[in-house]
FIFI-464320 format. One record per residue (C-alpha): x, z, y; residue in one letter; residue number from 1. Coordinates in steps of 0.05 Angstrom, whole numbers, padded with zeros to 5 digits. Layout:
NODE       x       z       y  rest   nr
NODE       X       Z       Y     A  NUM
...
***
This chain:
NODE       x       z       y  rest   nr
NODE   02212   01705   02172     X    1
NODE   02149   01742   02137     X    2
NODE   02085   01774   02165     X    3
NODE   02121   01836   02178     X    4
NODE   02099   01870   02119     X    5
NODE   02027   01851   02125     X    6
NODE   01993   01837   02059     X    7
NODE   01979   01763   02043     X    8
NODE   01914   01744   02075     X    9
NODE   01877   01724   02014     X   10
NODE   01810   01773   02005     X   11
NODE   01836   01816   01957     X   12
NODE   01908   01820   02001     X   13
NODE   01853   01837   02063     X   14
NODE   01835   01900   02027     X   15
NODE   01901   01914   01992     X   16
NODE   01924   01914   02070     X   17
NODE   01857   01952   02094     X   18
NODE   01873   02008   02036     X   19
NODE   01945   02010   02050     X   20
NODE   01932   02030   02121     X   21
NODE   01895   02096   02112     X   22
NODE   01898   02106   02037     X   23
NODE   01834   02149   02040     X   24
NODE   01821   02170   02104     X   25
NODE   01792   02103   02123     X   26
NODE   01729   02071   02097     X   27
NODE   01734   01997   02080     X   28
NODE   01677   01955   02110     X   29
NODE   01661   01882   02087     X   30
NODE   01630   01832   02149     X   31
NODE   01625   01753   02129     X   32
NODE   01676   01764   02078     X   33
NODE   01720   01805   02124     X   34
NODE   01753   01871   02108     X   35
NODE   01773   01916   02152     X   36
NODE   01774   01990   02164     X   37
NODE   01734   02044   02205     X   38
NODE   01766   02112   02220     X   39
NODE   01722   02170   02186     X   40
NODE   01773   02221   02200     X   41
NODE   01834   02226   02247     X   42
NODE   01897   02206   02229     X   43
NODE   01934   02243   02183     X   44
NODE   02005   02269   02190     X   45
NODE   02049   02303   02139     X   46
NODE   02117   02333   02140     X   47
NODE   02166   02345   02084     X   48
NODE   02227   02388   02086     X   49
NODE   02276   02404   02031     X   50
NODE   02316   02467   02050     X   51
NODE   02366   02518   02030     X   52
NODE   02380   02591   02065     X   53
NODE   02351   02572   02129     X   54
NODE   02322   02638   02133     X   55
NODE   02320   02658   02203     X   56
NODE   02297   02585   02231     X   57
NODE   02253   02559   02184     X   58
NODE   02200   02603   02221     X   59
NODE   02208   02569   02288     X   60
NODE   02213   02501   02251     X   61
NODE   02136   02503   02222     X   62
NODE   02104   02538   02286     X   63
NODE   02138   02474   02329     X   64
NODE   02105   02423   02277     X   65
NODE   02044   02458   02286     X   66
NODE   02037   02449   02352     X   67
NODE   02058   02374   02344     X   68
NODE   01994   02366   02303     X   69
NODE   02018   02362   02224     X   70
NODE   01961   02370   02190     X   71
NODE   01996   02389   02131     X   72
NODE   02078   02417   02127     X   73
NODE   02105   02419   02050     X   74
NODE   02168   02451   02048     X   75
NODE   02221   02452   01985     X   76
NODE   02274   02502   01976     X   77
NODE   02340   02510   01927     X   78
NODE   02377   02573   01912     X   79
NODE   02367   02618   01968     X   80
NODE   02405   02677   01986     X   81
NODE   02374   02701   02054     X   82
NODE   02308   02700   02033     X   83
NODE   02281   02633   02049     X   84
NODE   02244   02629   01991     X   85
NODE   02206   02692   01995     X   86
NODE   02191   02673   02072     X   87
NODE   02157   02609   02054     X   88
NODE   02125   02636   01992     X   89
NODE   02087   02687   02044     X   90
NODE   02072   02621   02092     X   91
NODE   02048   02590   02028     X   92
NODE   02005   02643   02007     X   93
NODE   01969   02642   02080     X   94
NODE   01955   02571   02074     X   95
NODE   02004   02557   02130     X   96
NODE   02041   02503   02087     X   97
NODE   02062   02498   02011     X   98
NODE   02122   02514   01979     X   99
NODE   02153   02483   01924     X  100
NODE   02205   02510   01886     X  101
NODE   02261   02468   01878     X  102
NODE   02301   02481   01812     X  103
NODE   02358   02444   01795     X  104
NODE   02404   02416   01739     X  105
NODE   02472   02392   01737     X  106
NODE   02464   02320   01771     X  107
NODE   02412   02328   01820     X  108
NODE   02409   02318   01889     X  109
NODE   02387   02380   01916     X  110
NODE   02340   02349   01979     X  111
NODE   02329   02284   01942     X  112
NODE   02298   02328   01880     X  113
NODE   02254   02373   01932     X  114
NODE   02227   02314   01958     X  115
NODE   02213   02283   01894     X  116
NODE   02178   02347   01866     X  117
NODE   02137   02357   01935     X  118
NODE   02103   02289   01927     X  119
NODE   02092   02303   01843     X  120
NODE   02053   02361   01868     X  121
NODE   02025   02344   01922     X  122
NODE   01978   02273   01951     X  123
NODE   02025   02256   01989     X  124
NODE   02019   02186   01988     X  125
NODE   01945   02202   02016     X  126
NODE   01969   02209   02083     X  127
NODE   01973   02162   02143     X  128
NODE   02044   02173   02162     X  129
NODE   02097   02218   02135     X  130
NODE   02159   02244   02167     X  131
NODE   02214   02279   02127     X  132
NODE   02259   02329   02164     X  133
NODE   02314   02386   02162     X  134
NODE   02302   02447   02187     X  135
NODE   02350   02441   02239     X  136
NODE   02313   02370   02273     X  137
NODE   02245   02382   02313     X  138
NODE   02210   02325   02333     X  139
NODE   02197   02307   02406     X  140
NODE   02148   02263   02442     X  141
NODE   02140   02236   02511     X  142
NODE   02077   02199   02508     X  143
NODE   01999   02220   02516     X  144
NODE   01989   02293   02501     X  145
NODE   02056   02302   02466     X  146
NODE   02033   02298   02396     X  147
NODE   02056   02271   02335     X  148
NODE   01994   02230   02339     X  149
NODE   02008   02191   02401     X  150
NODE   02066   02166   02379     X  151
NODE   02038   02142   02323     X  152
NODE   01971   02110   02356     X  153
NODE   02031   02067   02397     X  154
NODE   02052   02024   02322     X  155
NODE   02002   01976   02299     X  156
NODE   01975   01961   02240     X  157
NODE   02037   01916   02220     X  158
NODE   02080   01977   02238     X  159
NODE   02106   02008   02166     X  160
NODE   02156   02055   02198     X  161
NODE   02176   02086   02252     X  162
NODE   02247   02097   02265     X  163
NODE   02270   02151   02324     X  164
NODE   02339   02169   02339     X  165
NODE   02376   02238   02348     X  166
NODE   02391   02282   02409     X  167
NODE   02454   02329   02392     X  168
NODE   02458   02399   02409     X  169
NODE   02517   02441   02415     X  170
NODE   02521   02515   02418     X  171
NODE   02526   02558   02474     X  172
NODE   02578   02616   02508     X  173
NODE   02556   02671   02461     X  174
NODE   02588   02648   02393     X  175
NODE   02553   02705   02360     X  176
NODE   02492   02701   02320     X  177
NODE   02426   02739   02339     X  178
NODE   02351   02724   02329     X  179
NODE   02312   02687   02378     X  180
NODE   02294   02611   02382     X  181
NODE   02337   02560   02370     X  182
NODE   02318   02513   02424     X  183
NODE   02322   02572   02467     X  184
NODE   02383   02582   02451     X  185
NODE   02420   02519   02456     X  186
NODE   02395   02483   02507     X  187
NODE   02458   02440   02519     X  188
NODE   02460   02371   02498     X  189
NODE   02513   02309   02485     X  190
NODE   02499   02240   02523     X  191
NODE   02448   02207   02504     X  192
NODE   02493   02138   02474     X  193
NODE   02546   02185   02441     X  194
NODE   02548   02157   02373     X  195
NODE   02522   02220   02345     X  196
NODE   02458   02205   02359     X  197
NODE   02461   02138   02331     X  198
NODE   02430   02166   02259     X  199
NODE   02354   02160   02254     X  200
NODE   02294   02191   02220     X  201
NODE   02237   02160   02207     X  202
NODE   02159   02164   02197     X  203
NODE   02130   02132   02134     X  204
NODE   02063   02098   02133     X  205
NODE   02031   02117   02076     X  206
NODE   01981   02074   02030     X  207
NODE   02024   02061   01981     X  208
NODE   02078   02021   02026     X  209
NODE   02133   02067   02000     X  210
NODE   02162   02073   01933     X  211
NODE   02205   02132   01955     X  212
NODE   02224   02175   02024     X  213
NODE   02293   02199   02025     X  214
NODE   02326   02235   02086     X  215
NODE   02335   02186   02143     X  216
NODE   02284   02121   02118     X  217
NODE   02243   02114   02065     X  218
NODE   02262   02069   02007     X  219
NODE   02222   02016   01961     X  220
NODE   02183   01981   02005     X  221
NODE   02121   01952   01969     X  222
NODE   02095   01899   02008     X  223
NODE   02120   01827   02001     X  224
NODE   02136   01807   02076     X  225
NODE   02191   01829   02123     X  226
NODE   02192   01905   02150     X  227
NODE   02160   01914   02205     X  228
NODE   02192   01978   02246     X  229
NODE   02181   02003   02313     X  230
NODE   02241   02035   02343     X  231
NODE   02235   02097   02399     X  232
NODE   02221   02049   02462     X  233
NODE   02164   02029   02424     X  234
NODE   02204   01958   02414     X  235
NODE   02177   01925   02339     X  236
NODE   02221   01885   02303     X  237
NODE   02228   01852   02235     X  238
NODE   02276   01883   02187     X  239
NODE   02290   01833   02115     X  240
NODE   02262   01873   02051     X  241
NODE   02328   01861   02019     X  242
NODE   02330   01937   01985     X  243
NODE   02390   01947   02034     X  244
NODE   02359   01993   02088     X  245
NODE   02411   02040   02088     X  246
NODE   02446   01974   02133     X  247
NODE   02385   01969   02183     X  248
NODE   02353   02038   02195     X  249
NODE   02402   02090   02182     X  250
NODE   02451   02089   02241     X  251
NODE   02442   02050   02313     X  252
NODE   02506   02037   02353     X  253
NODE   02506   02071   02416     X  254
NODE   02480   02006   02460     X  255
NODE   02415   02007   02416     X  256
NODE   02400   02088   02408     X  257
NODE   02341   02094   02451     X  258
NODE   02298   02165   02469     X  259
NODE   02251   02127   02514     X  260
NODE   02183   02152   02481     X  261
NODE   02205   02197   02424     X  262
NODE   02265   02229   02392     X  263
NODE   02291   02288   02347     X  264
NODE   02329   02343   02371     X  265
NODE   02383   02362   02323     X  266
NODE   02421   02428   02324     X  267
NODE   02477   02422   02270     X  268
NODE   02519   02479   02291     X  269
NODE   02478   02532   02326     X  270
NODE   02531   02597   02344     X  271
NODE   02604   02595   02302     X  272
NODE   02574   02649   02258     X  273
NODE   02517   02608   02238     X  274
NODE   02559   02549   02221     X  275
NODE   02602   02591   02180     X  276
NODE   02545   02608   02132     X  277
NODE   02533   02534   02147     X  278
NODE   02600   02506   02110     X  279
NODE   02591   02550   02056     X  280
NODE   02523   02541   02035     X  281
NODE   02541   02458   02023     X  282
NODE   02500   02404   02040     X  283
NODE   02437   02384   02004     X  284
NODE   02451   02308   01989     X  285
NODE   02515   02332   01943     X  286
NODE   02499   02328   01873     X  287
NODE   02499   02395   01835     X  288
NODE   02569   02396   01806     X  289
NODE   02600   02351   01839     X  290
NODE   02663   02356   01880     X  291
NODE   02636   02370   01953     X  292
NODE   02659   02329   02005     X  293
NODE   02673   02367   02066     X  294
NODE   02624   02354   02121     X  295
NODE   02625   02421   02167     X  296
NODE   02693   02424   02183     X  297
NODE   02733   02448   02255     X  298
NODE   02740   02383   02279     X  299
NODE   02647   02367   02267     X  300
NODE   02640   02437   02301     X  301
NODE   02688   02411   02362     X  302
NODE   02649   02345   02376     X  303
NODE   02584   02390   02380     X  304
NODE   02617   02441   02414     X  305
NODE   02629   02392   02472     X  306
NODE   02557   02386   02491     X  307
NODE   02545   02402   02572     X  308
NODE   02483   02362   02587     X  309
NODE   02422   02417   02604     X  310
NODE   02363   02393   02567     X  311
NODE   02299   02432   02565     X  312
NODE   02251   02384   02545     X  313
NODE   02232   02417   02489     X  314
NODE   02219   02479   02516     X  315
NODE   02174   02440   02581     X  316
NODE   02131   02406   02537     X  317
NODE   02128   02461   02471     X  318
NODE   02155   02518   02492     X  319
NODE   02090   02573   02504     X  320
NODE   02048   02545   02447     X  321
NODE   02110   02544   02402     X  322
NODE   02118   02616   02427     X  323
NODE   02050   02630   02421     X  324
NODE   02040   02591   02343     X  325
NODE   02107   02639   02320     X  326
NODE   02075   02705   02344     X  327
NODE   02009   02681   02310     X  328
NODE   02039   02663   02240     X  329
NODE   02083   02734   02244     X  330
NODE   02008   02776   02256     X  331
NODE   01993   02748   02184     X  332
NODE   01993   02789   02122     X  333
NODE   02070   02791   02099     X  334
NODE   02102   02736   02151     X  335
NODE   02140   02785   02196     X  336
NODE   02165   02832   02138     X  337
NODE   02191   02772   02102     X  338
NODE   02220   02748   02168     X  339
NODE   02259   02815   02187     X  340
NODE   02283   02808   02105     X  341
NODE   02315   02741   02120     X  342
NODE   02345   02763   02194     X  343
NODE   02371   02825   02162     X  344
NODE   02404   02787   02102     X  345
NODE   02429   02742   02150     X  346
NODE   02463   02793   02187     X  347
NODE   02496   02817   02130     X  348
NODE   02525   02751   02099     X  349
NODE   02557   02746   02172     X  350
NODE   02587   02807   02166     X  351
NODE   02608   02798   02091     X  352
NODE   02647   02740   02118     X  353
NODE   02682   02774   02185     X  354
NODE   02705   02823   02130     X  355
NODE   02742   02787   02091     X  356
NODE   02821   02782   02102     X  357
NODE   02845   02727   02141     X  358
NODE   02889   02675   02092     X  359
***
């Protein structure tokens, strides 16, 4: 077994270690040949998000980050036809968060390429801990204040990432789309060991520990121990650097999903109209051009559908600031006329589908 991704404890591994824990937001001191690291800032936190037409949600996504603390949100989008483009390039141009364009060719991942181009542009390797997320996933904590930041004072310094599993929403009586708040919205919940919550996301420490972040881990570990990952009962265990992550941190069975301290809420389906646009927009992690395999079909909307368990957390522990953070962005120059835009071409791609004739 290995030091659990710790660096080797020679003096230069003591400061590639020190470094790799802050990557410049700590200053490295030396005592009696010691190094080790004093906070001049706080913790950093950044968030990444690749989308496409997520126009009316994308909004309430950024204000609920916000209010978790994310110092900095960088946000990707592809080929938009609501107007989720022009809504983030009027966040962008506030200095709410940046926007990268996301142009593709024939081959490319769509999400994998946002990425990718987001951390080109931007230091994100900088940061103290990184956390990559869909539009439709807000993250929750139970711990301290409620912040992103006190879940991540709970990992160590061995900790190199932070794995937290998914709570499922469903939809709700009205299977009609209209504005408003998605966690307002759909409140309703599966179990919390129903295998769709096994999947996991996943905060990155930065420093350098990472080669690359894809959508549920990141990849490329750099350091030459074990993995060191603390799961969302704050439990820390080793996993083997064997390049094969996809087979430790992707997907828990159900007697090892765990919400005890922190946890995404997922909304995949949303109201039936919604998931219509939903199926036809495709799904980000299909290459451009190649034969989609269908994901969003009658029988995913069903298992979502099924969701009975009331579950307000979200709303208890974000729901006035959130409130508060989305009527705040909308006062600035442009944010609420580009919102409207999206809602409005929204509307009308539902009603473009109700229109057509049935097969």
């Amino acid at each position: 077994m290995g030091k659990c991704g710790l660096y080797p404890q020679t003096r230069r591994g003591k400061r590639q270690a020190a470094l790799a824990s802050g990557c410049g937001v700590w200053q490295l001191s030396r005592s009696h040949g010691e190094f080790f690291c004093e906070m001049s800032q706080p913790l950093r936190h950044v968030l990444l998000s690749s989308v496409k037409d997520e126009g009316p949600f994308v909004l309430e996504f950024i204000a609920h980050h916000r209010v978790l603390g994310f110092d900095a949100i960088h946000m990707a989008s592809n080929d938009c036809s609501d107007g989720t483009d022009l809504l983030l390039d009027a966040l962008a141009s506030q200095g709410v968060i940046t926007h990268t364009r996301n142009r593709l060719k024939p081959g490319d991942t769509p999400q994998h390429r946002g990425y990718q181009r987001i951390r080109k542009e931007h230091p994100i390797a900088e940061a103290d801990w990184i956390m990559v997320l869909d539009a439709d996933e807000f993250l929750v904590v139970d711990r301290g204040a409620r912040r992103v930041g006190d879940l991540t004072a709970l990992a160590g310094p061995e900790v190199d990432v932070i794995t937290l599993n998914a709570m499922n929403f469903g939809t709700s009586g009205d299977f009609g789309w209209r504005p408003g708040r998605v966690a307002e919205q759909f409140p309703d919940r599966l179990p919390t060991t129903h295998r769709r919550n096994g999947p996991v996301k996943s905060l990155s420490r930065g420093g350098g520990r990472w080669k690359n972040l894809h959508n549920h881990h990141p990849m490329g570990f750099t350091g030459p121990g074990d993995i060191c990952h603390m799961r969302g009962n704050g439990e820390v265990s080793h996993v083997p650097n064997d390049g094969r992550l996809w087979d430790h941190l992707r997907h828990f069975k159900p007697d090892r999903i765990t919400h005890e301290i922190a946890w995404f809420n997922h909304y995949p389906i949303k109201s039936l109209d919604s998931y219509m646009l939903r199926r036809r927009r495709g799904r980000g992690v299909t290459k451009v051009g190649a034969e989609p395999v269908e994901r969003h079909t009658e029988e995913y909307w069903t298992i979502f559908a099924a969701a009975q368990q009331r579950d307000t957390r979200i709303l208890d522990f974000y729901g006035d600031e959130t409130l508060t953070e989305i009527a705040r962005l909308r006062a600035l120059p442009g944010i609420d006329a580009a919102q409207l835009m999206t809602e409005a071409r929204f509307a009308a791609q539902i009603a473009a589908i109700a229109a057509e004739p049935d097969d």
